[in-house]
N, C-alpha and C positions, 0 to 999 in steps of 0.2 A: 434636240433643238434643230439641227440639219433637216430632219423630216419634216418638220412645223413650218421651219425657213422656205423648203422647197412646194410646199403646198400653199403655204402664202403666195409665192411668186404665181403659180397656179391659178391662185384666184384672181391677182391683179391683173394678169392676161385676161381675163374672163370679162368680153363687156358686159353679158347679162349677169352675171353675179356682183359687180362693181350696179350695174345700174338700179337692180334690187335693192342694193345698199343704201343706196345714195335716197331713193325712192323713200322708203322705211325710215330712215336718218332727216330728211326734211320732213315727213308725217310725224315724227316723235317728237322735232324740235316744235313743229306748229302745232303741235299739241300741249306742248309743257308753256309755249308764248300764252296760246289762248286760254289755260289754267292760272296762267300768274295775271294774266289779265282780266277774268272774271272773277281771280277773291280782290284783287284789287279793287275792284267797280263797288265788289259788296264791303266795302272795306272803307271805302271812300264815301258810299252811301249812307253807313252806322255814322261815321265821323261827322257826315254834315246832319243829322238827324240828332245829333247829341250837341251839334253846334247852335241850329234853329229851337235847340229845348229853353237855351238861357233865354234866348229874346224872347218867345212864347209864353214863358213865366213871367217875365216882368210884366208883359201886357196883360196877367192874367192876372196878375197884383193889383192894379190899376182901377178893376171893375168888382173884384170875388167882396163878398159881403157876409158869407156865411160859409160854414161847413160843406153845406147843398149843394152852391154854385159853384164852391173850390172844388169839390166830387166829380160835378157835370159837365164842365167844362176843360179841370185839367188831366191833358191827353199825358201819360207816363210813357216814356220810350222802354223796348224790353229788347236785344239782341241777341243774334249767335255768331259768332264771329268767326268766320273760316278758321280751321287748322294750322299750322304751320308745312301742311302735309296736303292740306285741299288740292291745291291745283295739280297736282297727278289722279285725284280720280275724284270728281265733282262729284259723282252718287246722286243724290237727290238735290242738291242745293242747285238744281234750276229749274223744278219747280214750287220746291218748300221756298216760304221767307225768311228773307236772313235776319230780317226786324219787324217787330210790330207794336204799335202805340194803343196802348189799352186805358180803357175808364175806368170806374168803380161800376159800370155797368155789366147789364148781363154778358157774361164772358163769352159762352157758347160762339154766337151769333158774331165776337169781336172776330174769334179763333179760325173760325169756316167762312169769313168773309172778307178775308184781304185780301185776295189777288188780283195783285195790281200788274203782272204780265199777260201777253197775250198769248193764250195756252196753245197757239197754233204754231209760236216758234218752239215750243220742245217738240215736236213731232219729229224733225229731223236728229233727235236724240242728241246725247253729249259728244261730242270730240275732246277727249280727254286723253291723258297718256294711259289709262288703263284701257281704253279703247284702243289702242295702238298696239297696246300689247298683247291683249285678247284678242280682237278680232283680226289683227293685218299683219302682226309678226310673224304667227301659226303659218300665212298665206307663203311667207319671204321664207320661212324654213322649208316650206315644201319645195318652192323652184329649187334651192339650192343643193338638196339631199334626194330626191324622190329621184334621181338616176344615179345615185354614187354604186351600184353596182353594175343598174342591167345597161347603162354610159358605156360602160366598158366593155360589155358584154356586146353590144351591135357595133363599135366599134374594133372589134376583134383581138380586142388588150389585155379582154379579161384572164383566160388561162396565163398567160405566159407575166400577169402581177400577180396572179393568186399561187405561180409557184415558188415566187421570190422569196426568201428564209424570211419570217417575222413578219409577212404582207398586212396580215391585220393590224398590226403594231405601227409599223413603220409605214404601210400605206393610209388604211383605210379609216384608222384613228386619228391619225394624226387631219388627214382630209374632214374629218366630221368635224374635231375641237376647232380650226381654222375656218369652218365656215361657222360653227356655232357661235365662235369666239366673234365672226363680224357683225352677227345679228345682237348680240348682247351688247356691244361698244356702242351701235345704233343707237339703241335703247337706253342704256345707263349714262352714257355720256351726257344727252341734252337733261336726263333725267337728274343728274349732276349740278349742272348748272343753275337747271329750274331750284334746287334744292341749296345750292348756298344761294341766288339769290332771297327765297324764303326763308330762308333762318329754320330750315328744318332742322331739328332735334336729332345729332347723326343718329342714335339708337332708332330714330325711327325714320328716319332716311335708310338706312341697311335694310330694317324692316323689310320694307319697299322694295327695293333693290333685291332684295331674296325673294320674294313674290317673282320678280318680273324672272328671276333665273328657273326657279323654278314649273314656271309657265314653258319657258325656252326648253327646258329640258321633259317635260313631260312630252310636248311634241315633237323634240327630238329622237326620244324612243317611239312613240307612236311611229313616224315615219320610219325610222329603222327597220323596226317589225313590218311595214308592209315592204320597205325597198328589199329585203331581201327575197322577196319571192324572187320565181325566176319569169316574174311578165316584161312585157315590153319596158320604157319608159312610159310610153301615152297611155298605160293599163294602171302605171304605178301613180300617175299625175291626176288622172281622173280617178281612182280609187279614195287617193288622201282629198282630194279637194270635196268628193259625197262626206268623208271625214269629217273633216274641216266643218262644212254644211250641216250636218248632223248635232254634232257636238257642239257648234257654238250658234246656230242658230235655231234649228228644228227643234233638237230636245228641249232646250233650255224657253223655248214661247212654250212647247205643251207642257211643260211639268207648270209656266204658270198660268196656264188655262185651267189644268186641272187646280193647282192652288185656290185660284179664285173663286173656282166651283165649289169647289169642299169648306170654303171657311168665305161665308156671305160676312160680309161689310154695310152697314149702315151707311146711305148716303151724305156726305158731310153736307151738301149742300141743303139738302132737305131737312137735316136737322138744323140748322141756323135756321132754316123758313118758318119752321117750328117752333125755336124758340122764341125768335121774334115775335107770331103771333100771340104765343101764350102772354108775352110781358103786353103787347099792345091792347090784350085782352085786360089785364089788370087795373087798365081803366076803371072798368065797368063791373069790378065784382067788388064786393061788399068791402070796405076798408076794415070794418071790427075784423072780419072773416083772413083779412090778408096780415093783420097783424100780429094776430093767434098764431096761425102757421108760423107767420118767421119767428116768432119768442120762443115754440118749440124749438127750434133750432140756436135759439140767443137767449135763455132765459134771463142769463145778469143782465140784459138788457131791457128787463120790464118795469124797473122802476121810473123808468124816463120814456115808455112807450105811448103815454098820453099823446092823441093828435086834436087837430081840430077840424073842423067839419068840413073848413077849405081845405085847397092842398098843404099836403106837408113831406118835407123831404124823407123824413123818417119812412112814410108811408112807401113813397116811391121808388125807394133806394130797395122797401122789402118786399116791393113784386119783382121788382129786379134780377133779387137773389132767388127768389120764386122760380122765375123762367129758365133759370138753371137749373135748378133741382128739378123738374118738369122735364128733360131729357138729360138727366145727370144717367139713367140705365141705359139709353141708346146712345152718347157720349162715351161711356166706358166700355160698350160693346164694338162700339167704333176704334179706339184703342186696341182694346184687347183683338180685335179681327185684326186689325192693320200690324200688330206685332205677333201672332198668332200665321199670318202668311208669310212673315219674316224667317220665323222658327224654322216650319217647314221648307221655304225656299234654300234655307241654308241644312237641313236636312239632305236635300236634293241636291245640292254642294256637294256631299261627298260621292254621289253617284254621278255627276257628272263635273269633273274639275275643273274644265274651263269654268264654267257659271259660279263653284266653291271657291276658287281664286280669286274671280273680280270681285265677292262678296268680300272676300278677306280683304283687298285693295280698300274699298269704299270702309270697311270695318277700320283697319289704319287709320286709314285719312279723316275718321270721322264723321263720313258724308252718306254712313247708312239710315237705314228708315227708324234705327234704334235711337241714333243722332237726333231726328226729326223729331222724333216721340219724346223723348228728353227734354226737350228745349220747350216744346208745349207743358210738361210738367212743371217746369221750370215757371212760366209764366202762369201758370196756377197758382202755385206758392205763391208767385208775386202777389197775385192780385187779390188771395185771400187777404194776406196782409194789406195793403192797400185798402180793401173795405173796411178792414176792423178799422182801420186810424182811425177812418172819415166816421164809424159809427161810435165810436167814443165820442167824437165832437156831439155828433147830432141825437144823442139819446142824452149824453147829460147836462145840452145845451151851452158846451162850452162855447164862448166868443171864439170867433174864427176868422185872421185877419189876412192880410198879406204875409208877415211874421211867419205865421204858422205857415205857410206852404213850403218852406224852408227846412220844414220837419217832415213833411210826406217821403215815406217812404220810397226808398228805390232800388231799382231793378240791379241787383248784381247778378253779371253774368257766371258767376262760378259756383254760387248756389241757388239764386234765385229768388233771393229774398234777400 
């Protein structure tokens, strides 16, 4: 304890290793603020989005007259609710949505057409506490380690500690757990906080917590292994920091350069453009011809599929479903690409650990691209269900009043249906 005692004192001498600290210690805390404050936002926004749903109902009671117009009109709220765990590593949740209000309409085009942010603030990427830890703790472990020996060596100390009984022991271990030990209090401390104030689930609060140790420690031996050469210090600082550079920035863009290359992705945008046309197309194509098709896929529904010559909702609801089906293969290609770059990124995880770690971080937290893909499944469910209600009503011409809206289907977040 005397050696840890006296190497602490060591470091509190130290203004550049205290201001390292301190540095690192306010990026962590402003990092874990601006995580509780952004599930917050999306938290507050579900809340008043399920608030505005009762009033929107009742006004939609007021005027609906049929099954058709209760379909057409009423908007369903669907969420994903941050984690208990989100605000230490956002992942995707800024630019996925955290909600989204869906019809009995073509889904496609609902799915790939709500973004309601302006995509040019994620450019400056997340500030998140997994950001903190990946990319700017690695930085605070190098000032503080990258001369623990050749320090001593241009200062002329080295031989006469390296012949001291136990030097490794009682010097030079004890020196590493004392600084390791004040990058990790950095870190876990605010990361503490953020964490009861969320009502993190301790099992997955430690989770966490062992991520971030394990990050500390993986670059702690890294830099070991290079400090021990016998170079300068400015050989050992600029060595780790090409490191540093390497491994969390370089590799980690080309492996997904290369990702993106090797597994093409469907443009989502384009496919909404697409689906759109095809349903605005179904104006104009034959009604017997659009009814056939949807009975193939409804057949209990043809005993009630007579229309008439003007519009009918029946009709309308089954080009609808039509425009879906019409890019339901470049929809699931879309999927399957966007979790398909997932697989292999996190592949590339175990070849390069920084980049395997903040996956695991966003994998905890929930805020992977897995999370993303989920939550859209999720609202599939829903919204199959959703149509069949509305096409029970309108195939076997049940009355359909205010009453009934009260029966429409909804969105649970836990299954989706």
């Amino acid at each position: 304890m005397s050696n840890l005692a006296r190497e602490f004192g060591f470091m509190l001498r130290s203004k550049s290793a205290l201001l390292a600290l301190a540095l690192l210690a306010i990026c962590a805390s402003a990092a874990v603020a601006l995580g509780l404050a952004s599930v917050a936002r999306d938290r507050a926004t579900i809340d008043r989005m399920l608030a505005g749903q009762v009033a929107e109902e009742r006004a939609l009671a007021a005027f609906v007259e049929d099954a058709g117009s209760g379909a057409y009109y009423g908007f369903q709220p669907t969420w994903d609710a941050p984690s208990d765990l989100a605000f230490a590593a956002l992942g995707s949740r800024d630019i996925a949505p955290a909600l989204l209000r869906v019809r009995a309409l073509a889904l496609e085009a609902q799915i790939y057409e709500n973004e309601a942010a302006n995509p040019e603030l994620s450019l400056p990427g997340r500030f998140d506490l997994a950001f903190v830890v990946i990319y700017l703790a690695p930085l605070v472990l190098i000032a503080l380690l990258h001369d623990l020996w050749s320090g001593e060596r241009e200062a002329g100390r080295y031989h006469a500690l390296a012949a001291l009984p136990g030097a490794n022991r009682r010097l030079w271990s004890a020196r590493v757990l004392v600084r390791l030990g004040g990058v990790l209090a950095a870190l876990l401390l605010p990361f503490a906080v953020g964490a009861l104030i969320a009502g993190t689930a301790p099992l997955r609060a430690l989770g966490f917590a062992g991520l971030i140790v394990l990050v500390a420690l993986l670059w702690t031996a890294i830099i070991l292994l290079v400090a021990r050469r016998g170079a300068r210090s400015a050989v050992h600082a600029a060595s780790l920091a090409a490191i540093w550079f390497a491994l969390t920035l370089v590799a980690p863009a080309g492996a997904n350069l290369a990702i993106n290359a090797a597994v093409p992705v469907p443009d989502g945008a384009a496919l909404a453009r697409e689906n759109r046309e095809y349903v605005h197309a179904g104006w104009d194509r034959p009604k017997d011809g659009t009814m056939r098709d949807f009975l193939k896929l409804y057949p209990q529904l043809a005993p009630g599929a007579a229309i008439p010559p003007t519009f009918s909702w029946k009709w309308y609801f089954a080009f609808q479903h039509l425009g879906d089906l019409h890019v339901a293969e470049q929809s699931a290609a879309y999927r399957d690409g966007i979790a398909r770059r997932a697989e292999l990124a996190r592949t590339a995880g175990w070849l390069l650990p920084p980049a395997g770690l903040a996956q695991a971080m966003t994998a905890l937290a929930r805020t992977d691209v897995a999370a993303q893909l989920d939550y859209q499944m999720r609202i599939r469910a829903y919204h199959q269900r959703l149509r069949e209600f509305y096409y029970d009503y309108l195939f076997s011409e049940k009355p359909f009043g205010p009453d009934d809206l009260r029966r429409v289907p909804r969105f649970d977040p836990a299954i989706g249906s």
